[in-house]
N, C-alpha and C positions, 0 to 999 in steps of 0.2 A: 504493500500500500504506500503510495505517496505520501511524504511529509513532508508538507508544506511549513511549519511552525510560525502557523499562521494565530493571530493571537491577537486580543484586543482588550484595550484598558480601560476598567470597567468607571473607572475614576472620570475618562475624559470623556466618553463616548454619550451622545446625544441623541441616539438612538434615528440620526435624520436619514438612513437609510441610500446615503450617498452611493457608497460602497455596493449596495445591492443595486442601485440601477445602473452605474457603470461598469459592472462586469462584464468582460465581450464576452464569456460563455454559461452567467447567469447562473453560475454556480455559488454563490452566497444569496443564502439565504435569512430571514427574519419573520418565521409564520408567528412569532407571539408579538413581535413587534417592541422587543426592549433590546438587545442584544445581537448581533447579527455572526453567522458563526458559516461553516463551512461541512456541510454535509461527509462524513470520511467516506462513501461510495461517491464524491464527485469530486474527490478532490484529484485524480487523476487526469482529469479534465481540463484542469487550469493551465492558463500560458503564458504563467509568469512572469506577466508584463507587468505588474508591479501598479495597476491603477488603484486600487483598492488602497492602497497607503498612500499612493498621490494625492485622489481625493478626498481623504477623510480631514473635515478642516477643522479637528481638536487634534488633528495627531496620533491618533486611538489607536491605529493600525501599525502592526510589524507583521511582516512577510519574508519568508524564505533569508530567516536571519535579517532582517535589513530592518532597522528602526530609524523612524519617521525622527527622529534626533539627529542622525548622519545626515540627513539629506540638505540641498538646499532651498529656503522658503522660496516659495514664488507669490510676491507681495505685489502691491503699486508701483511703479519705478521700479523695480529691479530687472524688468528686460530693456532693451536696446530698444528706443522707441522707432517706428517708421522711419521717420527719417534717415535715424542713424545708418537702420538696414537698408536704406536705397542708396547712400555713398557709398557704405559698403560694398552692393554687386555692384554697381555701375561703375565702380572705382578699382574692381577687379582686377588684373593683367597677369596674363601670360608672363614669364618672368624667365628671361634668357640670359640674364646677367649674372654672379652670385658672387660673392666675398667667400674666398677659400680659407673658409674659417668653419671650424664645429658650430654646430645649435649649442648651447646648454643640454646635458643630459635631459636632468631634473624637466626642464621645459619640455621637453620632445616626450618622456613620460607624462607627463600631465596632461597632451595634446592627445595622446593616445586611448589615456584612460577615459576620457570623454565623450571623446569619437566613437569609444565602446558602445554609448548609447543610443548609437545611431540606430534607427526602424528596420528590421528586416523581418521579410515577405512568413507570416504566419510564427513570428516570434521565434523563427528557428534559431537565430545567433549564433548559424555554424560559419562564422568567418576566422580568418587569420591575417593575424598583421604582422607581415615579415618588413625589416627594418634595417634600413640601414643608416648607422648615424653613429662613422664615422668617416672622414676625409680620405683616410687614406685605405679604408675596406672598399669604398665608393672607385677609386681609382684603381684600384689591383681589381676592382672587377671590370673594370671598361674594359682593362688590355686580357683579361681573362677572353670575355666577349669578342674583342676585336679578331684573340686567336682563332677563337672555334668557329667564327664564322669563314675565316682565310682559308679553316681546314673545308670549310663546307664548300667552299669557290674552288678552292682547287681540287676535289674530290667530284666535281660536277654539280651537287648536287642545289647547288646557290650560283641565279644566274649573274652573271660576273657582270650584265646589264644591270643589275637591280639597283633601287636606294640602297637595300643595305650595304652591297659589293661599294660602292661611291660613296659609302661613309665609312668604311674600310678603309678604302683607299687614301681621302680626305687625312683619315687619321696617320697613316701612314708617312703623307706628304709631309704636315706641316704639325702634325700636333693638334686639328681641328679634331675637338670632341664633336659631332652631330649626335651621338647618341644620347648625353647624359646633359652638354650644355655646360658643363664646369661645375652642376650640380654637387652640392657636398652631399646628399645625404638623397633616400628614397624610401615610399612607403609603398608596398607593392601589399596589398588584399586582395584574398582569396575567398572565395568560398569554398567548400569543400560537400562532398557528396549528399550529406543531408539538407542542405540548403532548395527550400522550394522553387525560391527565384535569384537562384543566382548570379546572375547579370543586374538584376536592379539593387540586389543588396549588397554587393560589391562598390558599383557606382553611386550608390547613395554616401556610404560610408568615406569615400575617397573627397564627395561633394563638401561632406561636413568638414572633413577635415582642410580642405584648403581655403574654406571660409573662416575655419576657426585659425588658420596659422597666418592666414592675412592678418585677421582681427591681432595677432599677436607680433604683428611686425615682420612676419617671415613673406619669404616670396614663393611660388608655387609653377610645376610648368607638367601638367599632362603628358605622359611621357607614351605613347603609341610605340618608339621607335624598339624599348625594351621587350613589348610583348611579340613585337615584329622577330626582334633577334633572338630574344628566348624560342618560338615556336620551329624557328631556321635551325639551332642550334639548342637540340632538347636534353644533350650533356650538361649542360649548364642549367637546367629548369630543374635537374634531379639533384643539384648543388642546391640551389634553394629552395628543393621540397616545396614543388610546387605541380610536378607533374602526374598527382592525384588528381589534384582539384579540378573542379568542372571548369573553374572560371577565374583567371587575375587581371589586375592591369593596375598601373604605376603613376603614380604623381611624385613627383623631384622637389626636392624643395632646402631651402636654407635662407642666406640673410642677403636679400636681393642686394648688389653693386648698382642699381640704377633705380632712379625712384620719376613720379610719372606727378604731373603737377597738376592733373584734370581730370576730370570723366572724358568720355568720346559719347557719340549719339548715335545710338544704332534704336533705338526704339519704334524701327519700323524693320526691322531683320527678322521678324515673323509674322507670320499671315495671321490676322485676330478671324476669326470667324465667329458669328453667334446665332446660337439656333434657335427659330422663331415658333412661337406657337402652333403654328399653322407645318409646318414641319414633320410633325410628331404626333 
């Protein structure tokens, strides 16, 4: 049987039934209406999403070890108002620049632990966050990468036409990174087999996390050309344990070298459409 250690304080609790109407699967219960408790044939059911202690507004609620004392309030004023959020994306940028410098540990763990709580598809939370953060792991793997892909062009099997053969080469020539961008550090998410939507909760999570390393002064740059040369060179995907998962993909990130004085105006860069009554 499931144990949830799920538990409520009978000191704070006011019986408003919060709890029981936001449950997504309606498993808390309150048939006397003073108390509100968890049937033990449904508690197998639950999915751990933790609203039940989010929204009990005395507190009353601990779930699955987690007391509503660890968490943080959500009061008045305590989120980033509109505004702040609309400088934030429109202020966004791709970031090709970096200072070949470390993050802070300490910071780069705190960005992580966060991002944990990013949404995914039916509460499964089978992701992984492989990490790289440091400078010089970062660099011994570009020329790792750079090898096994040279071994793949001259083995036939990587067209010597390609971007990646040309950013091989690139690197060869002169020392141009095209892979990595001078990036110090990368966070590559995975899902892994349990995961129901593994493309959305991979890229949600990667979402959150280069909003929140903006938000913290770091610079961010989608990295495509990683999962391009991992899939070319699958030697290297079984180094990073990653050639289980259904699904990865890479954002680069550290303390941008170039800083951008404006938003841009692209607010017609998608089609609005709206569906009318008569429609439907």
């Amino acid at each position: 049987m499931k144990n949830l250690n799920f538990s409520i304080d009978k000191n704070k609790c006011i019986s408003c039934n919060a709890c029981v109407k936001d449950c997504p699967r309606d498993i808390i219960k309150n048939p006397d209406g003073k108390i509100p408790g968890i049937p033990p044939e449904l508690a197998a059911d639950c999915l751990e999403c933790q609203h039940c202690l989010a929204v009990c507004p005395t507190a009353a609620i601990s779930i699955l070890g987690v007391s509503p004392d660890d968490c943080l309030p959500l009061t008045i004023g305590s989120l980033p108002t509109l505004a702040q959020e609309t400088r934030l994306l429109r202020g966004r940028r791709s970031i090709r620049q970096f200072r070949q410098q470390n993050v802070n540990p300490g910071q780069i763990q705190e960005l992580l632990a966060t991002v944990a709580n990013s949404p995914t598809g039916c509460n499964d939370r089978a992701l992984r966050f492989t990490v790289i953060d440091d400078l010089a792991v970062m660099r011994r793997l570009l020329v790792r990468l750079v090898n096994l892909l040279e071994f793949e062009i001259n083995q036939g099997r990587l067209d010597a036409e390609s971007f990646l053969a040309e950013a091989v080469t690139a690197y060869r020539k002169d020392g141009t990174d095209n892979f990595f961008r001078g990036a110090p550090h990368a966070l590559i998410v995975s899902a892994g087999p349990a995961a129901t939507c593994p493309v959305e909760d991979a890229n949600i999570a990667l979402s959150y996390f280069e909003l929140l390393a903006q938000s913290a002064g770091l610079g961010t740059l989608w990295c495509g050309m990683l999962k391009f040369a991992l899939d070319a060179a699958p030697e290297l995907k079984k180094v990073l344990k990653l050639d289980g998962e259904q699904y990865f993909y890479t954002v680069l990130f550290g303390i941008p070298a170039v800083h951008y004085a404006r938003t841009v105006q692209r607010d017609n860069a998608a089609e609005v459409r709206r569906i009318a009554i008569d429609e439907l």
